[in-house]
C-alpha positions as CSV (number, residue, x, y, z in Angstrom):
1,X,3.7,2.4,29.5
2,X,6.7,0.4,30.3
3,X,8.4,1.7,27.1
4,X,8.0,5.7,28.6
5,X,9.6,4.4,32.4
6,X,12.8,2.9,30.6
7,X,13.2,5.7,28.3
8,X,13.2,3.7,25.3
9,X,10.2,5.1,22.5
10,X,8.9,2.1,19.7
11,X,10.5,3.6,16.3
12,X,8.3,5.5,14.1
13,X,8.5,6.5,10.4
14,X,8.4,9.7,11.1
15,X,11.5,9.6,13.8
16,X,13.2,7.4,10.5
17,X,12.9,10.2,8.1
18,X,14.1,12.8,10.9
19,X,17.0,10.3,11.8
20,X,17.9,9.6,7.8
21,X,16.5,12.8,6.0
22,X,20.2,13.5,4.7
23,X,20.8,10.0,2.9
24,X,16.8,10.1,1.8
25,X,17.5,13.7,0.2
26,X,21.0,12.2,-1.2
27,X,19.1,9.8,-3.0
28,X,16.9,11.7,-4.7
29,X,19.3,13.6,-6.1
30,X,21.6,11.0,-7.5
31,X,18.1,9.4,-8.7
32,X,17.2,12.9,-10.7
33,X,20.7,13.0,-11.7
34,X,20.8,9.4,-13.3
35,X,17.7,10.2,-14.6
36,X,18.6,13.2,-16.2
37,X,22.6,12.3,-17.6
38,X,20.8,9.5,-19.7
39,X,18.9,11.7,-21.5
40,X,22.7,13.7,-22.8
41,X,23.1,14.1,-26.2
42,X,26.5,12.5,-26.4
43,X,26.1,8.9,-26.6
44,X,28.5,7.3,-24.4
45,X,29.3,10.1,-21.8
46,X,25.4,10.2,-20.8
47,X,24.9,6.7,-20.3
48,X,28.0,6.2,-18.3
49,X,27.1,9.0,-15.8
50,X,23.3,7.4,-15.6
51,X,25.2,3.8,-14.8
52,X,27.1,5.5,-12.0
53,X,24.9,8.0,-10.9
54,X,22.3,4.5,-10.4
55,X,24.8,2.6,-8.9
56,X,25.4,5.5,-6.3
57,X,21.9,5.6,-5.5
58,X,21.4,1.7,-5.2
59,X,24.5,1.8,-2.0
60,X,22.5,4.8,-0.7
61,X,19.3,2.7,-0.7
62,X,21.8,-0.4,1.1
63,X,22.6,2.3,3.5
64,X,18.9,3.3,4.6
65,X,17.7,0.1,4.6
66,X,20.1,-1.4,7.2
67,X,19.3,1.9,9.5
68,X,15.7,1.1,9.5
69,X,14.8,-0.7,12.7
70,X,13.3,-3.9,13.1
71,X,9.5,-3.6,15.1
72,X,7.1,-7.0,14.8
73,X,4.0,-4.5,14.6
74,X,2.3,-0.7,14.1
75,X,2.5,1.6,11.3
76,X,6.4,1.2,10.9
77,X,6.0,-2.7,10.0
78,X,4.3,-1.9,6.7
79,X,7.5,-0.4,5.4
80,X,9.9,-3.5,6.2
């Protein structure tokens, strides 16, 4: 009750994916793409792309996980 006088709602994961739906779509991509440039038939090109395209997506996960807030309990807590 206190939380709805100041304004201030506790953060859920649904508000998360509406806040961050752009980086979590961003990943997924860059995650397909890695997946699918390693399977290239030239042998260096592919796996180079799949290294980069990886590397891409690992920052992208850095990203969303220092936007997701900090809560001590509910639903959200289980994804920390």
């Amino acid at each position: 009750m206190g939380d709805e006088k100041s304004g201030v709602s506790k953060p859920t994961l649904t508000r998360f994916i509406e806040d961050n739906h752009k980086l979590i779509s961003t990943l997924a991509i860059l995650a397909a793409l890695s997946a699918f440039s390693n399977n290239l038939p030239e042998k260096g090109y592919g796996k180079i792309l799949s290294f980069l395209f990886f590397t891409l997506s690992l920052l992208v996960c850095v990203e969303i996980e220092l936007n997701f807030p900090y809560t001590t309990g509910g639903r959200l807590y289980w994804f920390q």
